[in-house]
C-alpha positions, 0 to 999 in steps of 0.5 A: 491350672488343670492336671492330667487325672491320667498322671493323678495317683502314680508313682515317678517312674509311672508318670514318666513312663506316661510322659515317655509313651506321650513324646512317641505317641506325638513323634510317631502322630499316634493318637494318645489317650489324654490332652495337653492342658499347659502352656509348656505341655503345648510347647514341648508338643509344637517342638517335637512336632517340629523335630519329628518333620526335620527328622522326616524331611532329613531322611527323606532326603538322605535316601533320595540322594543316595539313590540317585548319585552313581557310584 
């Protein structure tokens, strides 16, 4: 198994913070400064991705709906 040497020398609550800047940066499709190396790292990955699309799709529709029903 290959470790991130971005999380290598840190403390706890630096890795997690790393983690939580990962899950944003991958929310948000904003490029983030390291690779997934493990198979959970992919999979939390694909489900946020999913996440972020029914987030998006949710909303998107919420706002059409509300814009187009008379009040």
């Amino acid at each position: 198994r290959k470790d991130n040497e971005d999380l290598q020398n840190r403390s706890i609550v630096s890795q997690l913070t790393m983690s939580i800047w990962y899950c944003f940066g991958n929310f948000v499709e904003y490029g983030v400064d390291f690779d997934v190396c493990t198979a959970a790292g992919r999979i939390l990955t694909v489900g946020l991705h999913i996440l972020s699309l029914i987030l998006v799709a949710s909303y998107t529709a919420n706002l059409a709906s509300d814009l187009t029903i008379a009040k």
